[in-house]
NULOBA-666800 format. One record per residue: residue number from 1; z negated, y, x of N, C-alpha, C, O, CB in turn; residue in one letter. Coordinates in Angstrom, 1 decimal, m for minus. Atoms other than C-alpha are relative to their C-alpha. Glycine has a CB too. Layout:
ATOM   nuvex      nc3      nc2      nc1     cac3     cac2     cac1      cc3      cc2      cc1      oc3      oc2      oc1     cbc3     cbc2     cbc1   dose
ATOM     NUM        Z        Y        X        Z        Y        X        Z        Y        X        Z        Y        X        Z        Y        X      A
...
***
This chain:
ATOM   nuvex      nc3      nc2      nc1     cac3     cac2     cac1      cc3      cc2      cc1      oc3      oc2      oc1     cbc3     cbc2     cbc1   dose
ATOM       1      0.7      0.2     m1.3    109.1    m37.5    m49.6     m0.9      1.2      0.2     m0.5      2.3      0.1      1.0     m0.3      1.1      X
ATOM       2      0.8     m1.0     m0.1    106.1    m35.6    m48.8      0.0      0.8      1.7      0.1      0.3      2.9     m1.4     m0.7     m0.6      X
ATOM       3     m0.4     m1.0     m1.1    106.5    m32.5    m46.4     m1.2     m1.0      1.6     m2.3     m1.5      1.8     m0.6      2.3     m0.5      X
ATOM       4      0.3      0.6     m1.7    106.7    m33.8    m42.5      0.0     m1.3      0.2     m0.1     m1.6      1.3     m1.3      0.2      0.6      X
ATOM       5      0.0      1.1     m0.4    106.8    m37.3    m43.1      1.6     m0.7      0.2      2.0     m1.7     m0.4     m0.9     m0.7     m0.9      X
ATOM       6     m1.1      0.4     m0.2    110.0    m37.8    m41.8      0.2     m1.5      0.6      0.9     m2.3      0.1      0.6      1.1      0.7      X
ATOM       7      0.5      1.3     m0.7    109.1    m40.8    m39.5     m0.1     m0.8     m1.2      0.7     m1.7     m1.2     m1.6      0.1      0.9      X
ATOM       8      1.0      1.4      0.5    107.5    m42.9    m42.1      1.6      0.2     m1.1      1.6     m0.7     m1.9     m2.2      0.3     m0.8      X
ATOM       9     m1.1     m0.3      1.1    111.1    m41.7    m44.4      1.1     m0.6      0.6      2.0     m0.9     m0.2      0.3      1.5     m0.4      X
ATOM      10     m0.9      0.5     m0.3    113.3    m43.3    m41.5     m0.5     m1.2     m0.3      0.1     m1.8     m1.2      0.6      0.3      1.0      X
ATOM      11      0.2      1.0      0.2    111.5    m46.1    m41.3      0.1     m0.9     m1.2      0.3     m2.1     m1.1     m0.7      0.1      0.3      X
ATOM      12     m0.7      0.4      1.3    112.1    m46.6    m45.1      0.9     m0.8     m0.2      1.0     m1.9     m0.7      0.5      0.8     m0.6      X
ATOM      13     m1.1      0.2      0.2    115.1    m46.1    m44.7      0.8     m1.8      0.9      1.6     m2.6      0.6      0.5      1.4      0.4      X
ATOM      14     m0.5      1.4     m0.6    115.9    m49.3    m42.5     m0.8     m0.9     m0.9     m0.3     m2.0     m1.1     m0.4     m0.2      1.9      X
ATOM      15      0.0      1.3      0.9    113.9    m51.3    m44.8      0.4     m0.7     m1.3      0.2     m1.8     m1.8     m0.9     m0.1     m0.1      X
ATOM      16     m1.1     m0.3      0.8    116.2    m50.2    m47.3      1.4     m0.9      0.0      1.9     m1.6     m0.9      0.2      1.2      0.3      X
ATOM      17     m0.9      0.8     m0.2    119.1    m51.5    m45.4     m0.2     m1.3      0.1      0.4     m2.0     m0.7      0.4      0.5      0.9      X
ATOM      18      0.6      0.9      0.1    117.5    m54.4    m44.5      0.4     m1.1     m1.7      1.2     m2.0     m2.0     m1.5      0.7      0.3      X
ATOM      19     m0.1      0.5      1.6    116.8    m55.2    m48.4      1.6     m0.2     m0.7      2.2     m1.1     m1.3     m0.9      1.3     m1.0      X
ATOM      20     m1.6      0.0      0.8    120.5    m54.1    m49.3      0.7     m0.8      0.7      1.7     m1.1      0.1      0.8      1.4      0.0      X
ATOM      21     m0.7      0.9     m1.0    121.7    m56.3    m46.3      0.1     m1.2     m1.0      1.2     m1.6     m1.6     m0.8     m0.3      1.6      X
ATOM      22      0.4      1.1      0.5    119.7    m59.2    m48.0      0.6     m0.3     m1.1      1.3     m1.3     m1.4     m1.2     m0.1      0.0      X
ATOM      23     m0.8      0.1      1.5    120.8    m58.6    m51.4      1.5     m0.1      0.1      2.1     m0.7     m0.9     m0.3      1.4     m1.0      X
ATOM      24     m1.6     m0.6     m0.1    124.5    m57.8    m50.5      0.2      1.0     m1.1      1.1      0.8     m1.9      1.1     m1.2     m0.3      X
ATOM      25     m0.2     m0.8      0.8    124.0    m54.8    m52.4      0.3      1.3      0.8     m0.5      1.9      1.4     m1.1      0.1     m0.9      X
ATOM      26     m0.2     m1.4     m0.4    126.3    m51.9    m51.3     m0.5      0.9     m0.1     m0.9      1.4      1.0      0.7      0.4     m0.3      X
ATOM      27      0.6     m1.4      0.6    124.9    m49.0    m53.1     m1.5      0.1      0.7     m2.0      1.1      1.1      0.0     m0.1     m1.9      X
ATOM      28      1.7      0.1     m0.6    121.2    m49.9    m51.8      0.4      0.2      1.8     m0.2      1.1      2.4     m0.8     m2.1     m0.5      X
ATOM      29     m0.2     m0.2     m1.5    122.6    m50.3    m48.0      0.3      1.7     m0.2     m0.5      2.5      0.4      1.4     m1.0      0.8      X
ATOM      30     m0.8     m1.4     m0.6    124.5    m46.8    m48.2     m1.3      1.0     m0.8     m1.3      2.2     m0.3      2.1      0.2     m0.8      X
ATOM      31      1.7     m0.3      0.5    121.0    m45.5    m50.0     m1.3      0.2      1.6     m2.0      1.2      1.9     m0.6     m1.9     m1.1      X
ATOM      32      1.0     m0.1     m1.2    119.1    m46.5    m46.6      0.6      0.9      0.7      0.0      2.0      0.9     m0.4     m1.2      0.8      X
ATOM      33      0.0     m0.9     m1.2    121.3    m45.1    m44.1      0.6      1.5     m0.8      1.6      1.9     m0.3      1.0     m0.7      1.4      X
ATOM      34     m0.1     m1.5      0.9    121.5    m41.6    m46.6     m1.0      0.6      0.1     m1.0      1.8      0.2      0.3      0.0     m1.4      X
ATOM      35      1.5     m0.4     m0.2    117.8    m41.5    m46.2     m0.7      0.3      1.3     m1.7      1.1      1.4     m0.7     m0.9     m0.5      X
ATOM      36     m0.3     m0.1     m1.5    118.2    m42.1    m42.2      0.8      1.5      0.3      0.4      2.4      1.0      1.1     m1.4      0.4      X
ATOM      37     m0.2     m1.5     m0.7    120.3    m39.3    m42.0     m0.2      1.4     m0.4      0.0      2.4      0.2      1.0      0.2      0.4      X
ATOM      38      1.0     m0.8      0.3    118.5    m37.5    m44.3     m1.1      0.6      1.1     m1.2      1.7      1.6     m0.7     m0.7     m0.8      X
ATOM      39      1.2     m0.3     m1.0    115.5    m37.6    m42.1      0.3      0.0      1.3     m0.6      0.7      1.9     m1.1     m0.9      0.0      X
ATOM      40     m0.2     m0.4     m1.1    117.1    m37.7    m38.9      0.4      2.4      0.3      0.2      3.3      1.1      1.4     m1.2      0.1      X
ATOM      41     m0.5     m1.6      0.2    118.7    m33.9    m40.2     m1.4      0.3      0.0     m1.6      1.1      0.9      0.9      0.5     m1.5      X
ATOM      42      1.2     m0.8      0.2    115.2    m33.1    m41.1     m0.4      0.2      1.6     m0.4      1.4      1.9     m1.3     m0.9     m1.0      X
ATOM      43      1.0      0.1     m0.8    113.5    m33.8    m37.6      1.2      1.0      0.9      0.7      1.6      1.9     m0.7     m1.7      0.4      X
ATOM      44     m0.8     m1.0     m0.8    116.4    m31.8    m36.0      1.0     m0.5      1.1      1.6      0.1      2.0     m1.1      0.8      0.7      X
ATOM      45     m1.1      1.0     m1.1    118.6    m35.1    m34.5      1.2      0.1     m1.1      1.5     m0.7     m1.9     m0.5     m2.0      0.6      X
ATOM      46     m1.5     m0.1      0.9    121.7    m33.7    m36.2      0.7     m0.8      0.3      0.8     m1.4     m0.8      0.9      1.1      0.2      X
ATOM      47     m0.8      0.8     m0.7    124.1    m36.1    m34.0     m0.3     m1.3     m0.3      0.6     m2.2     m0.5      0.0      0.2      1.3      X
ATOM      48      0.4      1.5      0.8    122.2    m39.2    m35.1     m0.2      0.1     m1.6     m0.4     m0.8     m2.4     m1.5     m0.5      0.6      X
ATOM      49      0.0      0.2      1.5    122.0    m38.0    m38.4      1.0     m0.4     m0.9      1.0     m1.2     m1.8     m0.3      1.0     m0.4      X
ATOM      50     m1.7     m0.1     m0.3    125.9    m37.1    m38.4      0.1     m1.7     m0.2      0.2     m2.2     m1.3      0.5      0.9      1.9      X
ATOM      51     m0.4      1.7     m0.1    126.4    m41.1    m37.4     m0.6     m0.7     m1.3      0.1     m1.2     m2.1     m0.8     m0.8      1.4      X
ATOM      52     m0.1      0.8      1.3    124.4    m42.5    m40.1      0.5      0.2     m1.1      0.7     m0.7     m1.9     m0.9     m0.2     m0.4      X
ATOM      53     m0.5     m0.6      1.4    125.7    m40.2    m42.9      1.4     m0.8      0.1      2.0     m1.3     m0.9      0.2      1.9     m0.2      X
ATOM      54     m1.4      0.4     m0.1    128.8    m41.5    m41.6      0.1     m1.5     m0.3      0.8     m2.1     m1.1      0.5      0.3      1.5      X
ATOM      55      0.4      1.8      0.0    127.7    m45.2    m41.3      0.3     m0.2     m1.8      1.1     m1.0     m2.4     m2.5     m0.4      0.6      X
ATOM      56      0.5      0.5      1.7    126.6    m44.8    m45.4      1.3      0.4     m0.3      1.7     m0.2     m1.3     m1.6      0.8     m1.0      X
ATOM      57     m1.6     m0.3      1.0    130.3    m43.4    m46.3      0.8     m1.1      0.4      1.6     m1.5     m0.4      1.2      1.6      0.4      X
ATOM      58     m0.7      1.0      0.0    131.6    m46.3    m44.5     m0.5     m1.5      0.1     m0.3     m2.4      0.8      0.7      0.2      0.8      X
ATOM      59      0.4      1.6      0.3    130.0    m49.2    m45.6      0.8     m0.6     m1.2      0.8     m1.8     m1.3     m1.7     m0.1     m0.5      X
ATOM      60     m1.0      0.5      0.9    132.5    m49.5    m48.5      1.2      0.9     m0.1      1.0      2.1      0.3     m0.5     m0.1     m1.3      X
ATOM      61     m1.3     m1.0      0.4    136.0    m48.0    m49.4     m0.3      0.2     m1.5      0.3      1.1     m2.1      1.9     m0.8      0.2      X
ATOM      62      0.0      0.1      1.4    134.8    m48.5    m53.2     m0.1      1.4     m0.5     m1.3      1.8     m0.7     m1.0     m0.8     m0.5      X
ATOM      63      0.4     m1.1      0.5    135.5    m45.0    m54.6     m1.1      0.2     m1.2     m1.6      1.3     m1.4      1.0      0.4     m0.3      X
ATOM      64      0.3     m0.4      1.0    133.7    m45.7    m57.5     m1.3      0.0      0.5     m2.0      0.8     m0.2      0.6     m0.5     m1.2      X
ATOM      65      1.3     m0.2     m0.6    130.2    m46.2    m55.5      0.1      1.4      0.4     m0.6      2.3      0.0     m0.4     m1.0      1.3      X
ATOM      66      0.4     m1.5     m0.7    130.8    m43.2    m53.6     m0.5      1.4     m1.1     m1.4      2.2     m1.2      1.6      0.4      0.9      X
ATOM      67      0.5     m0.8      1.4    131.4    m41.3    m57.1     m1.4     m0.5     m0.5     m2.1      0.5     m0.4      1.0     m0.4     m1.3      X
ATOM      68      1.7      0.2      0.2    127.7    m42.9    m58.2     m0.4      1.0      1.2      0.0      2.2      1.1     m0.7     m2.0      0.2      X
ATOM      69      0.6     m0.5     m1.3    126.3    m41.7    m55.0      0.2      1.4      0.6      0.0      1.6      1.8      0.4     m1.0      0.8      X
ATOM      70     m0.6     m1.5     m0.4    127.6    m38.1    m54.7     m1.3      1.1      0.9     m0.9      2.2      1.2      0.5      0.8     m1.7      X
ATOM      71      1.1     m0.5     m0.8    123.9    m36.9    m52.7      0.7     m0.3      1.6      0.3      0.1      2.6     m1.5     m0.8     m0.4      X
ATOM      72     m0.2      0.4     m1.4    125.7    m38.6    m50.0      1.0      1.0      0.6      1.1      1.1      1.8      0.5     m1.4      0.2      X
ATOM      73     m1.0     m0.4     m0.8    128.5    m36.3    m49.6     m0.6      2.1      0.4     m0.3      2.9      1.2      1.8     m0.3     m1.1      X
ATOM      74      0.7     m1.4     m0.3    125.9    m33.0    m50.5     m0.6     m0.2      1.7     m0.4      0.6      2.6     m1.4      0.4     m1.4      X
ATOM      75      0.4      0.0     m1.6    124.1    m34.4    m47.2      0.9      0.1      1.4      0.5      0.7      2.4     m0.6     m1.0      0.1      X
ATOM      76     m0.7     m0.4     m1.0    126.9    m34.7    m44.9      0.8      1.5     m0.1      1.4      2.0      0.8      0.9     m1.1      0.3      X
ATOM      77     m0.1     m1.6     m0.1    127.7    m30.9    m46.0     m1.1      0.7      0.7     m1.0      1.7      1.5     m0.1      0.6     m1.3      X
ATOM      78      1.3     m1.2     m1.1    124.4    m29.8    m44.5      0.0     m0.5      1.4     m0.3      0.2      2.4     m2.2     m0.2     m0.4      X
ATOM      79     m0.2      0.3     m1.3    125.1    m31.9    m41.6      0.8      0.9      0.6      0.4      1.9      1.2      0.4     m1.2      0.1      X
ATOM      80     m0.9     m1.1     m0.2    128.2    m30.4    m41.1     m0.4      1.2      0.3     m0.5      1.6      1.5      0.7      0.3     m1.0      X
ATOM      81      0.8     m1.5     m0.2    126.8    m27.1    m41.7     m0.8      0.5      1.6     m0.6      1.4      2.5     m1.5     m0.1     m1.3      X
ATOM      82      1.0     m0.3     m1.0    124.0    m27.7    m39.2      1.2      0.0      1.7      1.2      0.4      2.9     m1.6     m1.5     m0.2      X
ATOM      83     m0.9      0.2     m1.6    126.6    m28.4    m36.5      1.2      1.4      0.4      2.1      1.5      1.2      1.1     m1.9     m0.2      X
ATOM      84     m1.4     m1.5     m0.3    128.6    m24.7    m37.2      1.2     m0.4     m0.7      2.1      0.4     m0.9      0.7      0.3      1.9      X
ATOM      85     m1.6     m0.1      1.3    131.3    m26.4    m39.7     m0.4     m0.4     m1.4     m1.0     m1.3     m2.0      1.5     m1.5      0.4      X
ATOM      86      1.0     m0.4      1.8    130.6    m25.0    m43.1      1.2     m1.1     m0.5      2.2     m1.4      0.1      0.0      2.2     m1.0      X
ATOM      87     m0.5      0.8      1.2    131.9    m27.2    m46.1      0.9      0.7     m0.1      1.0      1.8      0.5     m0.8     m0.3     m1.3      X
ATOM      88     m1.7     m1.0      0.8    135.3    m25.9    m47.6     m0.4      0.6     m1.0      0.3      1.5     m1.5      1.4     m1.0     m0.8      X
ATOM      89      0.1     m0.5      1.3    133.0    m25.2    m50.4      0.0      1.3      0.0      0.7      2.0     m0.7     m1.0     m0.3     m0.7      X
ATOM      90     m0.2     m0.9      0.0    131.9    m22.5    m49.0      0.8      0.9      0.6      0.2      1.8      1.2     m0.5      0.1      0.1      X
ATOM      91     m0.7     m1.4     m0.1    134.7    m20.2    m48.3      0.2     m0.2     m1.4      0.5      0.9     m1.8      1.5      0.3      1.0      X
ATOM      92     m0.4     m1.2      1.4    135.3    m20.1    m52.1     m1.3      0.5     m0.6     m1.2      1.2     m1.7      1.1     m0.8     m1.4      X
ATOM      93      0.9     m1.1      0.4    131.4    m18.9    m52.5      0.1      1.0      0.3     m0.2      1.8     m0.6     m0.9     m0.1      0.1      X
ATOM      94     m0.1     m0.9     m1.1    132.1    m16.4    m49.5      0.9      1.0     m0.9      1.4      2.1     m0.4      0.6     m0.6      1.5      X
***
C-alpha cells in the first residue's frame, strides 16, 4: 500500500470481506479485516483497529489457518503495543 492511503486500504479491506463472505473463504475474510486493522492502526484508531484484529482471529478456531496467516498475530502485537501492553516477546528482547 502506498504511503497515506490508508482510506482507500480500509475500504479494500471490506471488499475483501465482502468477496471472502461470498466465496465462504475463511482465510480471505480474516485477510480483509487484518487489512482493516491494519489501516485503522495506521490512521491512529487503535480501539477500532484492536476490534477488527480481533474480529480476523475470530472468524475461525482453525489453528491451522491461523498458522498460514501468522501477519495476523505480528499485527495485533503492534496493536497491543500501541495501547502500552508490549507483546511477551519483548521482555525476552529487553
Amino acid at each position: 500500500m502506498r504511503k497515506n492511503q490508508y482510506k482507500e486500504a480500509a475500504e479494500m479491506g471490506y471488499r475483501v470481506i465482502e468477496s471472502g463472505e461470498k466465496a465462504k473463504d475463511t482465510l480471505l475474510q480474516i485477510k480483509g479485516k487484518t487489512l482493516l486493522g491494519w489501516a485503522y492502526l495506521e490512521m491512529g484508531q487503535t480501539n477500532n483497529a484492536l476490534a477488527w484484529h480481533l474480529r480476523a482471529l475470530r472468524t475461525t478456531d482453525d489453528t491451522l489457518i491461523h498458522e498460514k496467516y501468522g501477519i495476523l498475530f505480528a499485527n495485533l502485537a503492534l496493536n497491543y503495543g500501541s495501547l502500552g501492553k508490549m507483546d511477551s516477546g519483548f521482555y525476552y528482547i529487553n
